[in-house]
C-alpha positions as CSV (number, residue, x, y, z in Angstrom):
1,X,0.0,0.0,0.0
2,X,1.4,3.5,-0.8
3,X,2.3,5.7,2.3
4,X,1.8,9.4,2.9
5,X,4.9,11.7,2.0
6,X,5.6,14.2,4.6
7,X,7.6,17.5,4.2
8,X,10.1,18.4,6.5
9,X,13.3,20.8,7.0
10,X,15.3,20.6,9.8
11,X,16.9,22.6,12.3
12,X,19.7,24.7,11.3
13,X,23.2,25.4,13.0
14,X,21.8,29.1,13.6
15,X,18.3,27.7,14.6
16,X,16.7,30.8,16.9
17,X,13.8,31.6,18.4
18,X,12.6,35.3,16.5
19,X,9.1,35.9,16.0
20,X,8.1,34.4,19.6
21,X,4.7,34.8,18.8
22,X,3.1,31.8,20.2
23,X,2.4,31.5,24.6
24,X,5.2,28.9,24.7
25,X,8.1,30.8,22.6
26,X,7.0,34.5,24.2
27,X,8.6,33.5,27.6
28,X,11.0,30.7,26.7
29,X,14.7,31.0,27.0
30,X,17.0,30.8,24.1
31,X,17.0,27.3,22.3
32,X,19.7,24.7,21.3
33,X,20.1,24.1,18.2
34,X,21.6,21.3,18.1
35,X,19.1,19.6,20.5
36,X,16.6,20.7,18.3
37,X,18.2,18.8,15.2
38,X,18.4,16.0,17.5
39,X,14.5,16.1,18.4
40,X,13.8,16.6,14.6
41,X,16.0,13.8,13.8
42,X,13.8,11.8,16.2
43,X,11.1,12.8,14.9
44,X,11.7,11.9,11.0
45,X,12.8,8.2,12.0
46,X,9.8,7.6,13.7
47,X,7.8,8.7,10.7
48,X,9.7,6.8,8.8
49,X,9.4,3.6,11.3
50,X,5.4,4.2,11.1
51,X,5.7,3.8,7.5
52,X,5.7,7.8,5.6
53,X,7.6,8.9,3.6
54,X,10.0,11.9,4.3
55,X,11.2,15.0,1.8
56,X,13.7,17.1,3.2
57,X,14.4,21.3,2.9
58,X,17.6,21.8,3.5
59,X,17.7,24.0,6.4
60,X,18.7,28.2,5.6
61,X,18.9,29.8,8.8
62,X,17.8,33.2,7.5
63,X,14.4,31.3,7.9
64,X,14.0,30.1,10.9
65,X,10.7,29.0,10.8
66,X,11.3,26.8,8.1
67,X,10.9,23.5,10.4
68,X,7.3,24.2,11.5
69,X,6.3,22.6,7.7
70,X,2.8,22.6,8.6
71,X,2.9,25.7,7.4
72,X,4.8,24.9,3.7
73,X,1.6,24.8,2.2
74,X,-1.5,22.7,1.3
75,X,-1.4,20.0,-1.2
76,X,-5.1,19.5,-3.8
77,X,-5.8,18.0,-7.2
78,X,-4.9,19.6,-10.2
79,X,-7.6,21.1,-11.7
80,X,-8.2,18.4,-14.7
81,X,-8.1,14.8,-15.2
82,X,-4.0,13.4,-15.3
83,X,-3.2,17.3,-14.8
84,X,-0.6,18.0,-11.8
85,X,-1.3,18.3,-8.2
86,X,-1.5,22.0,-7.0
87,X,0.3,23.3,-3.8
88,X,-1.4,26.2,-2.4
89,X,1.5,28.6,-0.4
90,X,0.3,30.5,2.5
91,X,0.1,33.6,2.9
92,X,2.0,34.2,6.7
93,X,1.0,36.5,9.6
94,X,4.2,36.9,10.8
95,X,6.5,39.2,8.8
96,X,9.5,36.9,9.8
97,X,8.2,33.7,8.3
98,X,7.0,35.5,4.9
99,X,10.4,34.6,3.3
100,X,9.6,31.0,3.9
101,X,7.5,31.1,0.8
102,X,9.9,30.8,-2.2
103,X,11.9,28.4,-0.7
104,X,9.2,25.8,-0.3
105,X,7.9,27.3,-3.9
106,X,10.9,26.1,-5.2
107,X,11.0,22.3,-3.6
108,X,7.7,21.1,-4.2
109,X,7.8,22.8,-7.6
110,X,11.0,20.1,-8.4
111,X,8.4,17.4,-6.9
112,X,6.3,18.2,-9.5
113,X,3.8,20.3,-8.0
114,X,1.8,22.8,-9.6
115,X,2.2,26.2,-7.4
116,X,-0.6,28.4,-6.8
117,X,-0.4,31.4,-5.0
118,X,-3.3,33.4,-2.6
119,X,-4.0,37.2,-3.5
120,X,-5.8,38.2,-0.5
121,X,-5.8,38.0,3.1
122,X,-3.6,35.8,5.8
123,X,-3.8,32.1,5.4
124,X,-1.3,29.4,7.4
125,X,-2.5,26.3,5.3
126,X,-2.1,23.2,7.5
127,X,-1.6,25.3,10.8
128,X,-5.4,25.6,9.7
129,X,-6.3,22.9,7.4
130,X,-7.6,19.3,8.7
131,X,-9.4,16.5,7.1
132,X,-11.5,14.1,8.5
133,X,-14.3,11.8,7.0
134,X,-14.2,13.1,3.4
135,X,-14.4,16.4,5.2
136,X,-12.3,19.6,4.6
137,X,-11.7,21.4,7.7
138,X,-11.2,25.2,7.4
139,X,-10.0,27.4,10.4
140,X,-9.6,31.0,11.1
141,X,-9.8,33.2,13.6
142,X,-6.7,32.9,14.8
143,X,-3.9,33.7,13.1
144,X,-5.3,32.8,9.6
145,X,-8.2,35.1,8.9
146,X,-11.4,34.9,6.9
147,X,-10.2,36.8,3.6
148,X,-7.5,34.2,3.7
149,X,-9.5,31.1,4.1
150,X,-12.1,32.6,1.5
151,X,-9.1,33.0,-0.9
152,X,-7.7,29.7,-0.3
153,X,-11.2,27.7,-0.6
154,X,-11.7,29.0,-3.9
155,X,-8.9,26.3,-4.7
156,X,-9.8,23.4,-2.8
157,X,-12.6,20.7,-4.1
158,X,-14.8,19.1,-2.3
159,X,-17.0,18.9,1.2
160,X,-15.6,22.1,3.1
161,X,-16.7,23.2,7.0
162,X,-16.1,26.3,8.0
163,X,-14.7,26.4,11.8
164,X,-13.9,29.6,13.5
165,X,-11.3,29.5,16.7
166,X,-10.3,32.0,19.7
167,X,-7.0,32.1,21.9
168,X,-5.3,30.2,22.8
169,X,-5.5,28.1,19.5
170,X,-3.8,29.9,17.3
171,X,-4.1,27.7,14.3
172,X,-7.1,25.1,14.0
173,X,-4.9,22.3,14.5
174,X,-4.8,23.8,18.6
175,X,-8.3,23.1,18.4
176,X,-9.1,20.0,16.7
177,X,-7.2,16.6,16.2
178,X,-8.5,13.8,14.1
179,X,-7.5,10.4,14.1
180,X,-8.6,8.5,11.0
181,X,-7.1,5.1,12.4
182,X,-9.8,5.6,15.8
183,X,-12.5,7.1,13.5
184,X,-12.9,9.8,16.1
185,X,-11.8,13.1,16.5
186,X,-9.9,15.1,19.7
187,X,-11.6,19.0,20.0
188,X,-11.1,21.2,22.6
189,X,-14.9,22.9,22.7
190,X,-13.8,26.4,24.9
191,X,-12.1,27.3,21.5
192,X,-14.4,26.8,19.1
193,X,-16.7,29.5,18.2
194,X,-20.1,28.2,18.1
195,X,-21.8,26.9,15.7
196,X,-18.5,25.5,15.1
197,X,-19.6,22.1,17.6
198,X,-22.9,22.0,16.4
199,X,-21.5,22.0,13.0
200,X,-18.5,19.1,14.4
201,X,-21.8,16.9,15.7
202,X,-23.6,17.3,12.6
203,X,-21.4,16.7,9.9
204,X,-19.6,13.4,12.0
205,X,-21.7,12.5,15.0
206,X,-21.4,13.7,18.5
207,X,-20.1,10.2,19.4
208,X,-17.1,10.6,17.2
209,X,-15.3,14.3,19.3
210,X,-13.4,13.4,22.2
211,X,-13.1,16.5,24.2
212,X,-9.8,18.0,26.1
213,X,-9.6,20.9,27.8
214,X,-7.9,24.6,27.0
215,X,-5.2,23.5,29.8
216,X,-4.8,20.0,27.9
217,X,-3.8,21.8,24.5
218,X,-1.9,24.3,26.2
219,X,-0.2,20.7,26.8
220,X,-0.6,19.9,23.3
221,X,-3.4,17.5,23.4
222,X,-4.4,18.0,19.8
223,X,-0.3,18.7,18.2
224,X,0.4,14.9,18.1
225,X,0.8,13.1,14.4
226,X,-1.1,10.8,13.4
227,X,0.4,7.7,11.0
228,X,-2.0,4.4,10.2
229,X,-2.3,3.3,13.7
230,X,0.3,5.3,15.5
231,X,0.2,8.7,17.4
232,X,3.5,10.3,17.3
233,X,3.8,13.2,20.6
234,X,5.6,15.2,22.3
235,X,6.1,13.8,26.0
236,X,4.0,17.3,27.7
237,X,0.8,15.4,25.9
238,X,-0.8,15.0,29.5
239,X,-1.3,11.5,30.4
240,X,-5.7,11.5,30.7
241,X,-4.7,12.3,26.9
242,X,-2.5,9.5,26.3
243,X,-4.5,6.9,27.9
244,X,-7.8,8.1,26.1
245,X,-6.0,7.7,22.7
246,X,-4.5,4.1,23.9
247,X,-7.6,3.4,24.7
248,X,-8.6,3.9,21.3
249,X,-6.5,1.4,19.9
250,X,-3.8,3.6,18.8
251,X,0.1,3.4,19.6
252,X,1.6,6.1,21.5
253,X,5.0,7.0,20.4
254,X,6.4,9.5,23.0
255,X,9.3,12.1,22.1
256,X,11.0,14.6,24.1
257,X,10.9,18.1,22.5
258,X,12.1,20.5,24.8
259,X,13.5,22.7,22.4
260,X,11.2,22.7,19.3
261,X,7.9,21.7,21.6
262,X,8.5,23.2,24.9
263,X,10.2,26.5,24.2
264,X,9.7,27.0,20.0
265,X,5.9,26.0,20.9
266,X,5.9,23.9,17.7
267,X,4.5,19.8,18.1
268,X,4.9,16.6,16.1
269,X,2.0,17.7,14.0
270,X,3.3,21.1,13.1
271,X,6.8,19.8,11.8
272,X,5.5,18.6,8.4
273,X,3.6,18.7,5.9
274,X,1.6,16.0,4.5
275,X,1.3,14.8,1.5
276,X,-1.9,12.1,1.0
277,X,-1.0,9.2,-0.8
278,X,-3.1,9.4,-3.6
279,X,-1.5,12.6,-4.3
280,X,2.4,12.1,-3.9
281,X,1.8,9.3,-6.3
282,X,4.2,10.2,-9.4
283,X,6.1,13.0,-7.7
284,X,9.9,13.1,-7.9
């Protein structure tokens, strides 16, 4: 069975913390860098044991945001039949992280991506993308805004919901978690902006949203990656997390990331970006 390919760029030697714009970063002292290659390093070989794929950016350390890859972009079909896969690049909040842009431009144009920029608004593409169920998740409210996810839907196919968020989830995937493998979904109701639950029990059944707490995802309750039937975290996931998701059938695989997870603010889930199956098939 063909795996997922996931994007990632690692640490560099001049790895810093700039923006600090997130509520972990904003009081953190200075980071390693090379613990944090050594986290990231970690992190890419158990992706790779859990069966994805992994692309590497070389790192350029006038970008230092370049490892949180969630952010690289969004991945959807091309726009015709046997056409190429499109890649829609964000449009950043933060001033620092704007550069980030023509680097990943560049490497997932050589994979054979299509590129397709936004002409409006602020839009952090997987930071605030999820899928679940067939389902296209859209966030803003946080640090993507409305103008941004109105310019990015107008390229995306599909069954698309509409979630709005508050602080302290700054990007949707603070707020909401799903785990295909478990056919259920972890959301932390304080930050969702109603209807956003009513909309969450609709579409996929109240049954199916586990719910954790604002203090659990200050934890970083819903930042863990999921792979088939494996949940990749960093070891501050609180343990009434953990054993929920075991309970689910799922394997936790625990990582330390003080450095990238505990003073950069950045989990598992935020280091890549993923790349379905169905549409890495045929890339370089």
């Amino acid at each position: 069975m063909e795996s997922d390919l996931f994007l990632m760029s690692p640490p560099g030697a001049g790895f810093r913390l700039r923006g600090r714009t997130n509520f972990r970063s904003a009081v953190a002292p200075d980071v390693d860098a090379a613990r944090a290659r050594r986290e990231w390093e970690l992190l890419r070989a158990a992706i790779e044991d859990c069966g994805g794929r992994v692309r590497v950016l070389p790192p350029d350390d006038a970008w230092t945001g370049l490892p949180f890859a969630a952010e690289a972009g969004q991945p959807t079909a091309g726009t015709e039949a046997g056409s190429p896969p499109r890649f829609l690049i964000p449009r950043m909040a933060s001033a620092h992280r704007r550069g980030e842009a023509a680097l990943w431009s560049a490497f997932v144009t050589q994979l054979g991506f299509d590129v397709v920029t936004l002409g409006e608004g602020v839009w952090e593409a997987q930071g605030d993308v999820a899928e679940f169920r067939g389902t296209t998740l859209l966030f803003y409210g946080g640090r993507t805004d409305y103008a941004g996810l109105r310019a990015a839907r107008g390229h995306l196919g599909g069954d698309l919901l509409e979630i709005e968020i508050r602080d302290p989830a700054f990007h949707g995937n603070m707020a909401l978690l799903p785990l295909p493998a478990a056919d259920r979904v972890l959301v932390c109701p304080e930050v969702i902006v109603e209807p956003g639950m009513q909309l969450l029990a609709h579409r996929f059944g109240a049954e199916r949203l586990i719910p954790v707490t604002e203090s659990e995802i200050r934890q970083y309750a819903t930042n863990g990656l999921p792979i088939a039937d494996s949940w990749i975290v960093p070891s501050v996931v609180p343990a009434r997390v953990l054993r929920l998701v075991g309970e689910l059938g799922l394997r936790v695989r625990s990582i330390v990331m003080s450095e990238l997870c505990e003073k950069a603010g950045g989990a598992s889930r935020c280091l890549v970006c993923r790349i379905p199956a169905d549409l890495a098939r045929g890339l370089a």
